[in-house]
Structure formats: C-alpha cells, structure tokens
DRENDOPA-354997 format. One line per field, with one value per residue (C-alpha): residue number from 1; x, y, z. Coordinates in nm, 4 decimals. Each point is the difference from the previous one (the first is absolute). Layout:
# DRENDOPA-354997
n = [NUM ...]
u = [X ...]
v = [Y ...]
w = [Z ...]
This chain:
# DRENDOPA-354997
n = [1 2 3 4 5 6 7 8 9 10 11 12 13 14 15 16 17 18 19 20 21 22 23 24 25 26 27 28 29 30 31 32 33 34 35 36 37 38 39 40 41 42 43 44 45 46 47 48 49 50 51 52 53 54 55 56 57 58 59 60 61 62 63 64 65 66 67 68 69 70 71 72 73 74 75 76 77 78 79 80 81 82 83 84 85 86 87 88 89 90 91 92 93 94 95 96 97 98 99 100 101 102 103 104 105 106 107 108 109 110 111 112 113 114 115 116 117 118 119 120 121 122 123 124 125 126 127 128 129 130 131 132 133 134 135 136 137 138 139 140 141 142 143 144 145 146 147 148 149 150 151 152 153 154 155 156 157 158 159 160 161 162 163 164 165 166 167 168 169 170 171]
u = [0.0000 0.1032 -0.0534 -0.1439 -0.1088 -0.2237 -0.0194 -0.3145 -0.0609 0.0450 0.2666 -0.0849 -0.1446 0.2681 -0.1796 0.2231 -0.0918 0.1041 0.0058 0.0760 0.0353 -0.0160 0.1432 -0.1324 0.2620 -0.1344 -0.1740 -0.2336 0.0697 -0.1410 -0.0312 0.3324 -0.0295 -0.2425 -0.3503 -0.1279 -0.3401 -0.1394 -0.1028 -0.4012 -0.0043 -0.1443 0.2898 -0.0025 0.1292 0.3446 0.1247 0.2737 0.0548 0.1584 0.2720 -0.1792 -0.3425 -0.1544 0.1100 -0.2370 0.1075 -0.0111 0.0467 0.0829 -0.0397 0.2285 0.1053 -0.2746 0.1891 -0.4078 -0.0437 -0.2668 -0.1473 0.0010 0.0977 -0.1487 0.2630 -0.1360 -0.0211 -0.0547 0.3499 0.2487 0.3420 0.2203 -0.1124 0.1288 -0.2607 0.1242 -0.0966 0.1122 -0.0856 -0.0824 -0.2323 -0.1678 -0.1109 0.2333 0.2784 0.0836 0.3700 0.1846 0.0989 -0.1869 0.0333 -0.0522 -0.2829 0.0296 -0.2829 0.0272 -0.3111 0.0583 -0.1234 -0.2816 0.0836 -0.2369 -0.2098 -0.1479 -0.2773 -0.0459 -0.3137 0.0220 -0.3097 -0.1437 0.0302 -0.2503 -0.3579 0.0244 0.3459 0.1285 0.2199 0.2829 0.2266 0.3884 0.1323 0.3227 0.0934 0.3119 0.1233 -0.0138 0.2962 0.1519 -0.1841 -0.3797 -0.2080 -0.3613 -0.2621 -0.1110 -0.3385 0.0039 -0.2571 0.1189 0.1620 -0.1300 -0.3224 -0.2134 -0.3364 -0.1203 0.0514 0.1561 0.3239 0.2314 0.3916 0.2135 0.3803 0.1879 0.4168 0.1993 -0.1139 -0.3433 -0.1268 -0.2467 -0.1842 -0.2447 -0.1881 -0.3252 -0.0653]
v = [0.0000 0.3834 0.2632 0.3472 0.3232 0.2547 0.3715 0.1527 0.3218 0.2999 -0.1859 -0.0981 -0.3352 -0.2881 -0.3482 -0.2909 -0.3460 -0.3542 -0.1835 -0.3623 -0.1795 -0.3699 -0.1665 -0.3589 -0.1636 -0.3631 -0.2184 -0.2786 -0.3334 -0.1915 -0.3461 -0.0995 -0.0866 0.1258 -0.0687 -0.0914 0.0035 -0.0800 0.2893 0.0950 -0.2042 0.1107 0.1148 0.1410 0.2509 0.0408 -0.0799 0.0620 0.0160 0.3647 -0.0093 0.1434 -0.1534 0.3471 0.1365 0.0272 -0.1304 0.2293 -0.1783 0.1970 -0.1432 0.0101 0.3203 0.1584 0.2235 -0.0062 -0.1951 -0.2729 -0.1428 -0.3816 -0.0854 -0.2679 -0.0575 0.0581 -0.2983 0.1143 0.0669 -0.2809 0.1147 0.0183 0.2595 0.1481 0.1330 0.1432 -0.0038 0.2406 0.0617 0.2315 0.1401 0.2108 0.1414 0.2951 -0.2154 -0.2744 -0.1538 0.1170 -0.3607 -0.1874 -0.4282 -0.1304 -0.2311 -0.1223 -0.1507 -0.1562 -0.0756 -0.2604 -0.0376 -0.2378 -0.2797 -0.0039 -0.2918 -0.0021 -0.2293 -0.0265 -0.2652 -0.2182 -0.0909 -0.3285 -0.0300 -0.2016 -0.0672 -0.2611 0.0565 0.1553 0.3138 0.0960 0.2917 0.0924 0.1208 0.2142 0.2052 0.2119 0.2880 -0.0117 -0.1025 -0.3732 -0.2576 -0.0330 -0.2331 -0.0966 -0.0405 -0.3877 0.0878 0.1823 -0.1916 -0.1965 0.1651 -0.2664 -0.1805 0.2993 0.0236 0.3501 0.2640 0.1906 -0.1008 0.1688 -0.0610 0.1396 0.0361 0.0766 0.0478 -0.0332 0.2351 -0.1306 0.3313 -0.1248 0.0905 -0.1583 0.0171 -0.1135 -0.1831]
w = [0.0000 -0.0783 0.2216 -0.1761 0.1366 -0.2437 0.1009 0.0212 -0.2221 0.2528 0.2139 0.3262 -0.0260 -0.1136 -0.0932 0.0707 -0.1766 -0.1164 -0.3444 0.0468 -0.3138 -0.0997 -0.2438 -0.0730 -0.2277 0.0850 -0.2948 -0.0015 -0.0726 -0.3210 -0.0821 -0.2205 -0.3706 -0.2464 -0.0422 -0.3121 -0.1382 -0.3496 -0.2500 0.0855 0.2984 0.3542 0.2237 0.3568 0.2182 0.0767 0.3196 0.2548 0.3608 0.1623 0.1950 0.3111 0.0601 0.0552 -0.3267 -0.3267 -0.3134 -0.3647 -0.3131 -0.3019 -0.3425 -0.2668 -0.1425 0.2696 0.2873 0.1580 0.3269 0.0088 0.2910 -0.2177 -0.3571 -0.2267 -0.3341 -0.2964 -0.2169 -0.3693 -0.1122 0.0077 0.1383 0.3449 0.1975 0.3427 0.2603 0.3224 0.4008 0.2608 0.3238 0.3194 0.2485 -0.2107 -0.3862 0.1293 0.0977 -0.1858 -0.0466 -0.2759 -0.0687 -0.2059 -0.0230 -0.3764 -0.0831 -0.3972 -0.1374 -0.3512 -0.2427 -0.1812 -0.4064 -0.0565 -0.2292 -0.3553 -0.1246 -0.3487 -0.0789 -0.3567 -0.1257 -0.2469 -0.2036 -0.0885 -0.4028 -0.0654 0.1711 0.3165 0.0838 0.3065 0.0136 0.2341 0.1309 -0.0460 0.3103 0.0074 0.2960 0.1170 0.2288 0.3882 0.2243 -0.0349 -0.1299 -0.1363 0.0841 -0.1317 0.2719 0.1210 -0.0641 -0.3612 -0.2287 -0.2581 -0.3254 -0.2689 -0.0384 0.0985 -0.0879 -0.0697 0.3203 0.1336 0.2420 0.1902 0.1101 0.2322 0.0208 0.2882 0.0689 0.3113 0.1829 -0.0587 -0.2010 -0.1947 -0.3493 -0.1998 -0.3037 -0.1886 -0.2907]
C-alpha cells in the first residue's frame, strides 16, 4: 500500500489516504492435451479449475480480448484453435496470465452414393460406394444396407474415420 495526502483548495485541510494494489499473476489449471471434436458436432463449455477456490474464471475466445463468464467452441470451421482462461476475484481484477486451452475441429470424412439402375425389367439394381477425407482410416458402418440386389428405394450409408466423425449419404 502507498500512502498519499491531497491538499484541499484554500489550504488548511490536508486529506491523507491509501491505495493498496493487487496484482493477481496466478493462472488456472486446464486439463492437458487437446480436445477434439468433429466438424458440426455438439461441443461444450470449456472448463478449468482457478488457482484459488474463491476466484472467478474469464474465458476469452480466440482473437477476442472480451471476458466471458463460459465459452462453447465453435464447431463450423475445421482448424486448431487456442481459447484462453484466466482468473481472479473479480471482472475488475482478473490475472494477467492466461492458461491455453486448444481445441481442434476435425474435417468430416465424404461418402458418395451413386445408384446404379437395373437395365432391364425384373432385375435388381445396386450402389457404388466411394468415400474419402477425415483423419486415419474409413470405415463403412456394420449396419449400412446392402449395395447390390436392391429393389427400388431409397437407402442410406454412413462412413466414419478414426476419430469416429461420421458422414453419410442417400441413394
């Protein structure tokens, strides 16, 4: 704390008074790694735990200096992106350090369903599957319909990688 003393206008009268200041330089912790979620898909708020249990927590979002009580990531825009937490006893007050949370959105892999058409009355038809994109491998779902020896409908498959993002498409 500092010590200060204001003259009155007209002498006489001398104010004395004391600014203490605090500086919070302390940071939240954050669960290690980065989470992951699939392109579109539901996500929730990020969380951390402050150093002090009386202390708030303020999130900022990426390339956002703006507080905010609780952050949801976005999930539209594939990429690696780096949300932050801070801490301290009040919206007035908060630490000047800020822990890192990255959050990556992963790409979606894409499934084509193309039909193939019976050529001649009474036979059956069938689909051509071809997929790609996503992260590792692809696999076809257990419980896709069949893709020859279809009678006329309309079926649906699904594709999904190693993360387990999933697409799927109609034919």
């Amino acid at each position: 704390p500092t010590t200060y003393k204001a003259q009155l206008p007209g002498g006489g009268c001398q104010l004395t008074f004391t600014i203490a200041v605090t500086t919070i330089t302390s940071m939240p912790s954050v669960a290690a790694g980065t989470l992951e979620y699939c392109q579109n898909s539901p996500a929730v708020a990020l969380t951390a735990t402050p150093s002090n249990p009386s202390y708030t927590l303020y999130y900022y979002a990426p390339s956002n200096g703006a507080t905010q009580p609780s952050i949801i990531p976005a999930t539209d825009v594939v990429g690696t992106f780096t949300y932050q937490v801070a801490e301290g006893p009040s919206s007035t007050c908060i630490s000047s350090n800020r822990a890192n949370i990255p959050v990556t959105i992963l790409e979606l892999p894409t499934i084509t369903a193309t039909p193939e058409q019976p050529l001649c009355f009474g036979q059956t038809g069938s689909v051509v599957l071809a997929s790609s994109g996503g992260t590792g491998a692809l696999a076809y779902s257990a419980i896709n319909p069949a893709t020859s020896g279809l009678n006329a409908g309309s079926y649906t498959y699904s594709v999904s990688d190693s993360k387990n993002c999933r697409a799927t498409a109609t034919a």
